[in-house]
Steps between C-alpha positions, in 0.01 A plus 500: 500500500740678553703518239193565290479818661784605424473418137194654476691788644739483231243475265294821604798738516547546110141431378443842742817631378336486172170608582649820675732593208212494273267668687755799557562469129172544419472820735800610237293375206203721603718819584635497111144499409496130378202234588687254772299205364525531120867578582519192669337307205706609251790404718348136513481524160801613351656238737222212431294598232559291232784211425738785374489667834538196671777367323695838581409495879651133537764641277609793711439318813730240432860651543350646861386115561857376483665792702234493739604113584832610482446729832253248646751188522775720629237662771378167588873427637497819699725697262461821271564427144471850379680446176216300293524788218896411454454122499218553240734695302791278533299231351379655193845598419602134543224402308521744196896412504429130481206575243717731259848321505421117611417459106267293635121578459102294513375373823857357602628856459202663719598238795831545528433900476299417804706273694797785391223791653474296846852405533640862445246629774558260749831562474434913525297426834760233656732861527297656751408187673874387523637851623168478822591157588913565473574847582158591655445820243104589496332281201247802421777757425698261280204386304425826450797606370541207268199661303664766381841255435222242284346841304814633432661199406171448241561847348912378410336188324212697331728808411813272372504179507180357336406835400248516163720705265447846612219430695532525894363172546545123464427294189139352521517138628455239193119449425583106520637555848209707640225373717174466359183586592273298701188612316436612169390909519613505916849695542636246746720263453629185647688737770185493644504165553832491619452753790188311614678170494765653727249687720328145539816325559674730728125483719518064481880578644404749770184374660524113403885367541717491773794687343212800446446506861826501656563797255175673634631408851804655450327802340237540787794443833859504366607452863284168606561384166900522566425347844325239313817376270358696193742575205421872548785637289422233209131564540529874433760446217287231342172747530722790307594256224161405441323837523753612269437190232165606538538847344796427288262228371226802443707690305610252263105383433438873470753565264393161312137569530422892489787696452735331253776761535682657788445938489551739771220467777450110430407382868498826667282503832444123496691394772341786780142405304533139600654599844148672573343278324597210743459652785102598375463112463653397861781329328266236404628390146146423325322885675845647371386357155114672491688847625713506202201460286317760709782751468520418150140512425521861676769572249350397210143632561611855604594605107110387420381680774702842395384453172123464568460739812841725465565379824912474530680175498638691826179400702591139460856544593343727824299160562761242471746704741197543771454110461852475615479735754238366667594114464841596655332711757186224568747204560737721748193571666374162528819427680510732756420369863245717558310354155558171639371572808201650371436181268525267786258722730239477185547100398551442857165616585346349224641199563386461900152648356499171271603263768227599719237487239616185410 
């Protein structure tokens, strides 16, 4: 009982969080002179509206699916993987390398891009992961940092190395080494299917083995898990490494699936995106999943909605920053002593009112 309660909890903090950010948007809606509701529709339908619009929202919210993971694993171990953005760029350059010099292209070609995308951003993430666990340097400022190494290490390749003639930009990846779409008409492609496949995996790891949970240990008590004989060092190297896969992986099924090239601002904002985006879904893999596809859908149906009621595209990035806010701000809340003393005063009484009646 309960731990129901407390999911339910978890559960009721970002549905308000929601709720709240789009009442307070529509307040902004109706001070520009719009209608809040046929705003609202043409949101849902620029973002759901027809198999077009669909296709793009999947589309878009596919990149923040993988980075999003990426900052869920490494949270679930109780550290701050900060540097999602860098990993994803890592691993497109890896893969668009691999895809433009292997000489190698078809299906064969698109898995080893792949395999090249995760292995490259892995190997970015082991570097903060390896400096906390030898030398003790904070993981978030490293991470950090490394973004800024992984962008302007992408700007050498696009600039010189497998720059299009005189072009600032990559060569477009072979047609034959692309990924295809899933559906006929739908912009997605088998990316989509990818990130999903992880999401699912990395929740069947978590919540079902018990590697998952001596990682989750380990991220909820560092100290009783040490007391306990846990690995910690190897368990917070290991979660780096995979986060880092993760969105090295993302970028190289972006690049194979949407983008095709790499140009200045390919993955900007991903990485802090899918940091907010996991901490919106609790760091529960498959809820991280659905608030991609929200944000996305957000993103996607705010150029229909500035087109039909000349609201900005501005209101919708107003929303999706008060849905942060608030998220962040419900679940310290919920955490505070006082909270949790109120909660048990409530379901306590409930409870002893139940008893008796029973």
């Amino acid at each position: 009982m309960e731990k129901l309660k407390r999911s339910l909890t978890a559960f009721i903090v970002p549905v308000l969080s929601i709720l709240l950010a789009f009442a307070i948007g529509a307040v902004i809606m109706a001070l520009l002179g719009a209608s809040p509701v046929q705003a609202l529709q043409y949101l849902l339908k620029g973002a759901f509206g027809s198999r077009a619009n669909i296709g793009t929202t999947l589309s878009r919210a596919t990149p923040l699916m993988f980075t999003a993971l990426c900052a869920c694993f490494a949270y679930k171990c109780g550290v701050f993987n900060l540097g999602g953005e860098g990993q994803f760029i890592i691993g497109s350059v890896a893969a668009c390398y691999v895809a433009l010099r292997s000489g190698i292209t078809g299906p064969a070609a698109a898995i080893l891009c792949l395999i090249a995308g995760a292995l490259a951003g892995g190997l970015w993430g082991a570097v903060p992961g390896a400096l906390k666990i030898t030398r003790g340097q904070n993981e978030m400022i490293i991470s950090i940092m490394l973004n800024y190494v992984a962008t302007l290490f992408m700007g050498v390749v696009y600039t010189n190395w497998l720059r299009d003639a005189s072009v600032p930009q990559t060569e477009a990846v072979p047609e034959a080494t692309q990924l295809p779409r899933v559906v006929t008409g739908m912009r997605f492609t088998w990316a989509l299917v990818i990130a999903v496949a992880v999401g699912l995996l990395l929740y069947y790891f978590l919540f079902w083995t018990s590697t998952g949970f001596k990682l989750r240990a380990v991220g909820f008590n560092m100290t009783a898990s040490r007391f306990n004989g846990f690995p910690i060092k190897r368990y917070i190297l290991t979660s780096f490494i995979v986060s880092g896969a993760i969105a090295g992986l993302g970028g190289a099924a972006e690049l194979l699936g949407t983008q095709l090239r790499l140009i200045n601002g390919f993955g900007a904002g991903y990485g802090f995106d899918g940091v907010a985006m996991a901490l919106i879904g609790q760091l529960h893999p498959i809820a991280t999943m659905l608030v991609a596809v929200f944000f996305a859908a957000l993103r996607t149906g705010s150029t229909t909605m500035q087109a039909a009621t000349g609201v900005p595209t501005s209101v919708s990035d107003i929303i999706q920053a008060l849905v942060i806010v608030f998220s962040v701000a419900g679940m310290a809340l919920v955490k505070l002593p006082e909270f949790e003393a109120f909660r048990l005063r409530v379901f306590g009484k409930r409870g002893r009112k139940e008893g008796v009646k029973a």
